[in-house]
C-alpha positions as a printed NumPy array, in Angstrom:
array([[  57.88 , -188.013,  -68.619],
       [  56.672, -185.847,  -65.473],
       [  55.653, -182.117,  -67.111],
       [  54.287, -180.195,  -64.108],
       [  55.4  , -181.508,  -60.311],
       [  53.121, -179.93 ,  -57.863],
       [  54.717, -179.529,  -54.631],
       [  52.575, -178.795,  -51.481],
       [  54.041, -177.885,  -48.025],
       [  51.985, -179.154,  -45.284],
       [  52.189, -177.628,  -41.61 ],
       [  49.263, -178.454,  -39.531],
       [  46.772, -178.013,  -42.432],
       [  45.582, -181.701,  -43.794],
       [  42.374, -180.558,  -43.646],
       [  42.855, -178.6  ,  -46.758],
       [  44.825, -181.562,  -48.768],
       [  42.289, -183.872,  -49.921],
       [  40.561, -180.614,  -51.622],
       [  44.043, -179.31 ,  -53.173],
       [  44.7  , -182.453,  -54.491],
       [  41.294, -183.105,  -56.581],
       [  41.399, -179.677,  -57.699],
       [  44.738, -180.946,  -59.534],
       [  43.923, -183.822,  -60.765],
       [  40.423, -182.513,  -62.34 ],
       [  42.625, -179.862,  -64.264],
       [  43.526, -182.403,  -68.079],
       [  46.453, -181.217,  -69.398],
       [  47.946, -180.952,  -72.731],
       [  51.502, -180.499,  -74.37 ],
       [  51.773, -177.612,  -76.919],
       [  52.087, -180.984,  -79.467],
       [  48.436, -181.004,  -77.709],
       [  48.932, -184.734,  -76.222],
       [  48.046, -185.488,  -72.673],
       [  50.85 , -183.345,  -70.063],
       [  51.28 , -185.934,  -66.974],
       [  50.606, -184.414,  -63.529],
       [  52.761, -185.4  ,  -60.149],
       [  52.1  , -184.531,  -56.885],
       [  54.395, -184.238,  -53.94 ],
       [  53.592, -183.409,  -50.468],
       [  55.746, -182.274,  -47.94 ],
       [  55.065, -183.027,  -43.959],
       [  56.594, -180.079,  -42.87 ],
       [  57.31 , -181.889,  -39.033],
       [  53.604, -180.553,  -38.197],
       [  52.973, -180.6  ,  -34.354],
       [  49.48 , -182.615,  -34.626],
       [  49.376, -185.782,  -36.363],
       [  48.543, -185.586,  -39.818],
       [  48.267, -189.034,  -40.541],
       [  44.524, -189.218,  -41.204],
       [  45.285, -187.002,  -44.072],
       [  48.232, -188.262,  -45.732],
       [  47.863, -191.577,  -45.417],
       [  44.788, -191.784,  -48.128],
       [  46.528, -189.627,  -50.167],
       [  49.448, -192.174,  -50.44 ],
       [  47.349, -194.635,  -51.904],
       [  46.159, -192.595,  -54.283],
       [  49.301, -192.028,  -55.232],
       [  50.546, -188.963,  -54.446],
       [  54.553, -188.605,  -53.325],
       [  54.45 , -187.799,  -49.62 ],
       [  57.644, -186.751,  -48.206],
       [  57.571, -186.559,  -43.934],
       [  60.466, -184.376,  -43.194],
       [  62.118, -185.408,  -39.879],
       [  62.319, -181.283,  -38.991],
       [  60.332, -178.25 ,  -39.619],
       [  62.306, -176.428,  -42.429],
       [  60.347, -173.492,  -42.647],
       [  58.133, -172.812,  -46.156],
       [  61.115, -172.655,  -47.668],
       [  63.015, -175.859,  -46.524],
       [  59.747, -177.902,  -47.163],
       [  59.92 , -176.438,  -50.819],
       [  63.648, -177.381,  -51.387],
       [  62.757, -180.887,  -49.517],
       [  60.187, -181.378,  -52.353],
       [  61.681, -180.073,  -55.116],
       [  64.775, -183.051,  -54.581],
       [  61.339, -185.626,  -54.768],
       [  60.048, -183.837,  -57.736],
       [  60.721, -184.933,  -61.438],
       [  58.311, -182.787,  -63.461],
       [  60.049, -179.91 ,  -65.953],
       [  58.084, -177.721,  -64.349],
       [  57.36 , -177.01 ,  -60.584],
       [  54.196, -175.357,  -59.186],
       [  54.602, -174.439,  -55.908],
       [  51.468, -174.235,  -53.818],
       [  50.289, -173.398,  -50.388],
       [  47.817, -176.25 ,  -48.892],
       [  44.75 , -173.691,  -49.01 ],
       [  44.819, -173.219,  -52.344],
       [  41.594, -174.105,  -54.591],
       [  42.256, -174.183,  -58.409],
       [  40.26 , -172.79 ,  -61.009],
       [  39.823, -174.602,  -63.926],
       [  42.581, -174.204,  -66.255],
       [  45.126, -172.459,  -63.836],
       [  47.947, -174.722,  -64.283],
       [  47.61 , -175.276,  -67.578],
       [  47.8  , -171.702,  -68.108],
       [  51.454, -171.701,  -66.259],
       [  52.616, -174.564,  -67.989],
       [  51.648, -172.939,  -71.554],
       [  53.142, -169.683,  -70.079],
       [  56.695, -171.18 ,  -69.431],
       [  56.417, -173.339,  -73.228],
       [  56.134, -170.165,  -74.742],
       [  58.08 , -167.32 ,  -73.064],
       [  61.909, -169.449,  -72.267],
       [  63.041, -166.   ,  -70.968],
       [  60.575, -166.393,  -68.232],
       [  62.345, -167.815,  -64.704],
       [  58.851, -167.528,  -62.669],
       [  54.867, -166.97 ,  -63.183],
       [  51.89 , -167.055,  -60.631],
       [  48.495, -166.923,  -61.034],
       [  46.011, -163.532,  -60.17 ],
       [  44.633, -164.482,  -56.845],
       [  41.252, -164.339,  -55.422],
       [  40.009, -164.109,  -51.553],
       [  36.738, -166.059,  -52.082],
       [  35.263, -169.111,  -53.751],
       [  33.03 , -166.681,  -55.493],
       [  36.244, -164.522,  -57.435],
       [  34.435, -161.552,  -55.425],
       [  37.41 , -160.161,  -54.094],
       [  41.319, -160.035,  -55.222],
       [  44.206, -160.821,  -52.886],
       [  46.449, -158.245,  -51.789],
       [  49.18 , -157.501,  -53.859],
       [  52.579, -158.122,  -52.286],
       [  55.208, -155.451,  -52.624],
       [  58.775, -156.05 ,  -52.718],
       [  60.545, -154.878,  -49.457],
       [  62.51 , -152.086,  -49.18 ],
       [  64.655, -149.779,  -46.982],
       [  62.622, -146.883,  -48.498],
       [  59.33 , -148.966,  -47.746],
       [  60.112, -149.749,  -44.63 ],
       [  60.865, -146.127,  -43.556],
       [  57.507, -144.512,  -45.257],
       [  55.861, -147.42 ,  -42.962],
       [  56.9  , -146.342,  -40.177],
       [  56.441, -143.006,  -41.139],
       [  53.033, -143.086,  -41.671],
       [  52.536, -144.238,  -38.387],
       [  53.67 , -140.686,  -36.931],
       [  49.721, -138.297,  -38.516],
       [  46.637, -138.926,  -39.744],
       [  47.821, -137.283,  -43.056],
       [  50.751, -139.162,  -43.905],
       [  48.938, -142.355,  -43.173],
       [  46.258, -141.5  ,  -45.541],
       [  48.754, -140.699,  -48.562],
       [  50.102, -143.883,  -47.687],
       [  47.026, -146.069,  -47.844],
       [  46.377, -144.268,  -51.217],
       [  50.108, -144.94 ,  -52.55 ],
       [  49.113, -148.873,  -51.646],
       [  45.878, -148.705,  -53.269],
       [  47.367, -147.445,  -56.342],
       [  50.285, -150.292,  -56.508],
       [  47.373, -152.967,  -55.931],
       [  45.542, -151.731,  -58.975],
       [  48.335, -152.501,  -61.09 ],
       [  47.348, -156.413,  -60.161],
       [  43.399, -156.111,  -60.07 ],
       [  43.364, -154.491,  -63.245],
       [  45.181, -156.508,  -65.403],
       [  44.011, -158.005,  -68.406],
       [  46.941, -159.509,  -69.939],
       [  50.413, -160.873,  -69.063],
       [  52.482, -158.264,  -67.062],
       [  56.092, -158.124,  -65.365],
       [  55.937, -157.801,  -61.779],
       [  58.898, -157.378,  -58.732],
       [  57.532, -160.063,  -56.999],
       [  55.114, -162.843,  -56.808],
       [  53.266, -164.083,  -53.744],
       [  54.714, -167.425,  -52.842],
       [  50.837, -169.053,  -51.715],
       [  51.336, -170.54 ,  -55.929],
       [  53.885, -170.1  ,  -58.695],
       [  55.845, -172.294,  -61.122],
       [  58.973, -172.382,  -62.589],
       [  60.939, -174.571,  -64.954],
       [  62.489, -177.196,  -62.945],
       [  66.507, -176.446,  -63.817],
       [  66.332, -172.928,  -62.961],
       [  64.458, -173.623,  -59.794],
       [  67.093, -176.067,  -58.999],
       [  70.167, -173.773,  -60.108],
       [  68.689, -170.993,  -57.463],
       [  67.944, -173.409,  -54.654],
       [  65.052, -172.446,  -55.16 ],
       [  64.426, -171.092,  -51.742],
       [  66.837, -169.514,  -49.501],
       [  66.192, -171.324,  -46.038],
       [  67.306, -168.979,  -43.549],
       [  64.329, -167.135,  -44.035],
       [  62.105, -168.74 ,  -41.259],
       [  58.847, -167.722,  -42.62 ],
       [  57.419, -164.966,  -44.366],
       [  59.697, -162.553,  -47.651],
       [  61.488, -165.748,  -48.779],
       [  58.896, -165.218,  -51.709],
       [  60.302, -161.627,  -52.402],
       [  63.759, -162.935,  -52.24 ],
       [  63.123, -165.733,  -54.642],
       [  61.435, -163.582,  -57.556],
       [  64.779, -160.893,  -56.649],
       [  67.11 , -163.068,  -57.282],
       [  65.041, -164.522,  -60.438],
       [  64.591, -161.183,  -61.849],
       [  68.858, -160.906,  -61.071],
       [  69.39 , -163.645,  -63.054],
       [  68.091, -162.193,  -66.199],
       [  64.802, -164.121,  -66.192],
       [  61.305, -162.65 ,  -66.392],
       [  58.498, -162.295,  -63.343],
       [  55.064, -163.036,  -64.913],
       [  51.96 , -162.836,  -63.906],
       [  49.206, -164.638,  -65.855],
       [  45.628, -163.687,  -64.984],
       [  44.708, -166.372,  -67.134],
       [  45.747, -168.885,  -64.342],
       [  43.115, -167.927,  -61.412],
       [  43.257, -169.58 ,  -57.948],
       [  41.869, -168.784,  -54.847],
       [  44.022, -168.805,  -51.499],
       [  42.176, -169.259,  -48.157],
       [  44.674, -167.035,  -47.106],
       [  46.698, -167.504,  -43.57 ],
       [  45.382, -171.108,  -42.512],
       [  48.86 , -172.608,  -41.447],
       [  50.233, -169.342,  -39.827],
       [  47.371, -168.753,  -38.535],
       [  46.846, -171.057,  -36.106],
       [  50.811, -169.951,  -34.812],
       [  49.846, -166.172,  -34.438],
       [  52.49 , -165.088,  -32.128],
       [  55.421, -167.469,  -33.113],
       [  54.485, -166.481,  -37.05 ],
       [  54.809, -162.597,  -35.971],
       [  58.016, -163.405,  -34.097],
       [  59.312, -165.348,  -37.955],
       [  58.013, -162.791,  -40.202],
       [  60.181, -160.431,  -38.012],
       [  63.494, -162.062,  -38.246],
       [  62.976, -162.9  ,  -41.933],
       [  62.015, -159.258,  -42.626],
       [  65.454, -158.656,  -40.678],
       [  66.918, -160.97 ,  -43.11 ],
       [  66.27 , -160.022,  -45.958],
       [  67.509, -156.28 ,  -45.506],
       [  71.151, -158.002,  -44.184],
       [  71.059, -159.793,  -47.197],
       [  70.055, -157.159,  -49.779],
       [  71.341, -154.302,  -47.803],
       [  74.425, -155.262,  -46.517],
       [  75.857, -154.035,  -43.068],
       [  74.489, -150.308,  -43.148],
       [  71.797, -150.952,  -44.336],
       [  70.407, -154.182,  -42.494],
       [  71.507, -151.642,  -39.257],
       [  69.369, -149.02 ,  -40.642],
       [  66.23 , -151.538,  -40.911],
       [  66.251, -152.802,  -37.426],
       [  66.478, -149.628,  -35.812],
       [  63.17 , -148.864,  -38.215],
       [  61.639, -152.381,  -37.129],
       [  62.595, -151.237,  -33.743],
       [  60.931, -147.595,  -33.662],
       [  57.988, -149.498,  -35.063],
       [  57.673, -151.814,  -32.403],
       [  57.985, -149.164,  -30.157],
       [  55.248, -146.907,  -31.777],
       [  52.766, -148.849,  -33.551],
       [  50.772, -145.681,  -34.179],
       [  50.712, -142.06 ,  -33.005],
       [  48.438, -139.043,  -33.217],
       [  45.453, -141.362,  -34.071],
       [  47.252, -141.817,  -37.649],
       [  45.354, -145.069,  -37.638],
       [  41.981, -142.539,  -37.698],
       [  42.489, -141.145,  -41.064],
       [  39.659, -142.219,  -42.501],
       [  36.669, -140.957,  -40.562],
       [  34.188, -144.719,  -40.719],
       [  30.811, -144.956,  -40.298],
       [  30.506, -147.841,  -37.19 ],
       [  28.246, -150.531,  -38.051],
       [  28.871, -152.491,  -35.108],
       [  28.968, -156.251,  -34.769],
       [  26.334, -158.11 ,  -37.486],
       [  25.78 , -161.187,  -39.112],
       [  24.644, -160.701,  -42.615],
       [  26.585, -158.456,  -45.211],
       [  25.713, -154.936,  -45.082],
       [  25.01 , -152.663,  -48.153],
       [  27.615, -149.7  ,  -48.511],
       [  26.013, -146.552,  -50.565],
       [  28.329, -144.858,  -52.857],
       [  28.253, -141.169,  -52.727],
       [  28.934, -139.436,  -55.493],
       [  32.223, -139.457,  -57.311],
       [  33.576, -136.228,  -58.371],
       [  33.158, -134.195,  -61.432],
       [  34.772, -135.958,  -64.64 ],
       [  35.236, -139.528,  -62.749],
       [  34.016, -142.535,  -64.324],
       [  31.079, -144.513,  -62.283],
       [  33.913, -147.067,  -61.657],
       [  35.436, -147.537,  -57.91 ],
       [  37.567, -149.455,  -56.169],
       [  36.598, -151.237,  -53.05 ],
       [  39.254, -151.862,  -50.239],
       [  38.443, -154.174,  -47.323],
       [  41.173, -154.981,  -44.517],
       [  41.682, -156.309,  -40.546],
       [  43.713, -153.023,  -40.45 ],
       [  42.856, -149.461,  -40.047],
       [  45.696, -148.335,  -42.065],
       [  44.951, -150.487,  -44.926],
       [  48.152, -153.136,  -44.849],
       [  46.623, -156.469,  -47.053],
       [  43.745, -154.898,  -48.278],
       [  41.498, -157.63 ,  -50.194],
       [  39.866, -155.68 ,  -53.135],
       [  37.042, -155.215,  -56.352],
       [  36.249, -152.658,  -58.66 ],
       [  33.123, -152.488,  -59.247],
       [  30.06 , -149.631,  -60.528],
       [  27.117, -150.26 ,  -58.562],
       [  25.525, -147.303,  -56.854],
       [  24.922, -149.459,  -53.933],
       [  27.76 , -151.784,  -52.941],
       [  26.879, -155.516,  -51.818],
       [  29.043, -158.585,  -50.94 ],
       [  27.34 , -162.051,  -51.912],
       [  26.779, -163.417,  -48.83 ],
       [  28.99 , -166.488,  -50.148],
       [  31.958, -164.239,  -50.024],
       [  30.769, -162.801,  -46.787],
       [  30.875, -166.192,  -44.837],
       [  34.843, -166.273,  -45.781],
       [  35.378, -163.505,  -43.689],
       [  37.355, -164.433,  -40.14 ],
       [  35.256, -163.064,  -37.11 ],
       [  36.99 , -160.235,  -36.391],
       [  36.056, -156.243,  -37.017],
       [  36.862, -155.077,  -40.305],
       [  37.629, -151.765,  -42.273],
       [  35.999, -151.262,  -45.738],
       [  36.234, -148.372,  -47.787],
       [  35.216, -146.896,  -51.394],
       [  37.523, -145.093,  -53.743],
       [  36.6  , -143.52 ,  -57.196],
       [  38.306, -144.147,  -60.027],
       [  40.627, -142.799,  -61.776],
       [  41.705, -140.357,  -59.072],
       [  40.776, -142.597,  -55.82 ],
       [  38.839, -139.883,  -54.133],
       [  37.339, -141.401,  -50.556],
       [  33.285, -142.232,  -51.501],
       [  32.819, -143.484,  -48.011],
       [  34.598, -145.74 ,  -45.259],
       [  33.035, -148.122,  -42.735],
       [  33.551, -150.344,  -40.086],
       [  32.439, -153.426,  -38.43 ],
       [  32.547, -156.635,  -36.869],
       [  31.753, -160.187,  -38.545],
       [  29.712, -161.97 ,  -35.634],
       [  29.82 , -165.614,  -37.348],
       [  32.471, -168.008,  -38.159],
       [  34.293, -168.38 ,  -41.37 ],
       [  33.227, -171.443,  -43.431],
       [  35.302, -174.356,  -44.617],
       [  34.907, -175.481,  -47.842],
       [  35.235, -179.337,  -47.527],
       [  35.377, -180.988,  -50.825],
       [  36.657, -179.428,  -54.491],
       [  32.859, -180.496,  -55.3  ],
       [  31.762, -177.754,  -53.338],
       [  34.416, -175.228,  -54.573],
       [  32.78 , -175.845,  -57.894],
       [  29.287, -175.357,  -56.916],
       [  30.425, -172.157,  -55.167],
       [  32.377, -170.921,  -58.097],
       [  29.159, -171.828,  -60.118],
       [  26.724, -169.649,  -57.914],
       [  28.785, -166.684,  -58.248],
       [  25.857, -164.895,  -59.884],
       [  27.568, -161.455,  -60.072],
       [  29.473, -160.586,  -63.035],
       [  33.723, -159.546,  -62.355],
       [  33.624, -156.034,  -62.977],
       [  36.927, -155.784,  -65.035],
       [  40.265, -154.041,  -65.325],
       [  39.57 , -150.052,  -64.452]])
């Protein structure tokens, strides 16, 4: 008997398949009678427009399950594709650049043993090999969402509040220190029990690319079943390597699937009302300088990882602060850490994940996420590749600065 089917969607990124793949097969798991749990995994050739042969064909005789699919399904068609191949009870769906920390899935699996109401669980996310800094949390779309993001776009004031408001929700993930119920779970890693996944499809396919996650864990949560996340599970997603590489065309998806999913939830009216937002937005990216609210210091383009000093944080405030760090002036997909130090430092491990591209970063205190100081600057070098799960170990091993903890 199969207990945990991991099923891998691969589109133009066999690069990172070897490395998923040994990072599985090092985790040992164990049945809650506390014998040996067998592990299968199934990859998905997601019709990938360079040949990936070099990379599946030594994972075949290894044994994995590699499934070439004839047409590019989208995320979620490769899913469904491998979901028919799998035959675990449970299915962990995973992106390609994915590294696993040790005892992730066994986390899941004991997750779903114990808690039958629960439909879907994920894992808390890191940026970095180095658990330096968290993913951003993803928020489940809305008409009301989509409005105050386009509103924000109009003064520097009401893009500020926003930027706070998303600061705020993404502490709800970075702090957690036990089991919690969220709206929606990023769809880079998750598992479910294999006949509900089935019963719901999983995936919805006519979402091209991008919020067929956020439909999934709706229409889990619809069907009376729980949305978990476990930050005892830990993985770390390389974040963006398949889309990536398809900037434009993955833009051009994420649109139509946004547009989707407000037809679908929304009905007529509303899936009206959110392309005429999606529209104005287009139309008006920003406006007044709204993108200026926070005034940075410029640190220009450098190589090694600057050190940020922490002013002082107001009256009554805890030495605790949260760190933000984004592509995007306005703070969309923030990566973040709360941390104490009086003088802020990123291991220069963590650094070297960084894209090279310029880059916001900015210090809030805690409780009350007052501004302690906001920067900018450009990454000169390349970001590494980590090449083997040997390596992702030795990295995860180095990281010689202690996780700060929930706020």
């Amino acid at each position: 008997m199969i207990d945990v089917s991991a099923i891998v969607v691969n589109y133009n990124t066999g690069q990172y398949l070897q490395t998923l793949v040994d990072g599985l097969r090092r985790e040992r798991l164990t049945r809650r009678d506390g014998g040996p749990a067998a592990l299968e995994i199934v990859v998905v050739e997601n019709c990938s427009p360079s040949d990936q042969e070099q990379f599946l064909r030594p994972l075949e005789a290894q044994g994995v399950v590699v499934v070439r699919s004839p047409v590019n399904g989208g995320f979620g068609g490769g899913c469904n594709l491998g979901t028919r191949h799998a035959r675990g009870r449970h299915l962990l769906y995973l992106n390609p650049d994915i590294l696993i920390v040790p005892g992730a899935v066994q986390a899941l699996s004991d997750h779903l043993d114990a808690h039958p109401r629960c439909g879907q669980c994920g894992p808390r996310g890191w940026y970095d090999a180095h658990r330096f800094f968290y993913l951003p949390r993803i928020e489940l779309p809305s008409l009301a969402m989509h409005f105050a993001e386009a509103w924000r776009r109009t003064s520097r004031k009401r893009a500020a509040k926003f930027a706070l408001r998303r600061a705020k929700n993404a502490l709800r993930i970075w702090s957690a220190d036990h089991e919690q119920e969220e709206p929606v779970l990023a769809g880079y890693g998750f598992m479910m029990p294999a006949p509900f996944a089935r019963e719901l499809g999983p995936f919805d396919e006519t979402f091209p690319l991008y919020y067929e996650d956020s439909d999934l864990s709706r229409r889990v949560r619809e069907a009376g079943r729980d949305v978990t996340l476990v930050p005892g599970s830990e993985m770390v997603h390389l974040y963006n390597k398949s889309a990536g590489q398809f900037a434009e065309e993955a833009m051009r998806k994420h649109d139509i699937s946004l547009q989707r999913y407000f037809d679908k939830h929304y009905g007529a009216v509303g899936g009206a009302l959110g392309k005429a937002i999606s529209g104005w937005i287009r139309r008006n990216p920003t406006r007044n300088g709204a993108h200026e609210f926070s005034a940075w210091t410029d640190l220009g383009e450098i190589d090694e990882p600057p050190a940020f000093a922490v002013r002082g944080a107001p009256p009554g405030s805890s030495p605790r602060y949260v760190v933000e760090m984004t592509a995007d002036p306005l703070y969309s997909l923030a990566v973040g850490r709360i941390d104490d130090r009086a003088t802020f430092t990123i291991p220069k491990g963590t650094w070297d994940h960084f894209d090279p591209i310029w880059l916001h970063l900015r210090i809030l205190s805690l409780p009350d996420l007052v501004p302690l100081g906001s920067w900018r600057m450009k990454k000169k070098s390349g970001a590494i590749h980590i090449g083997s799960d040997r390596e992702f170990l030795a990295r995860l091993a180095d990281s010689h600065l202690p996780l700060a903890g929930p706020a």
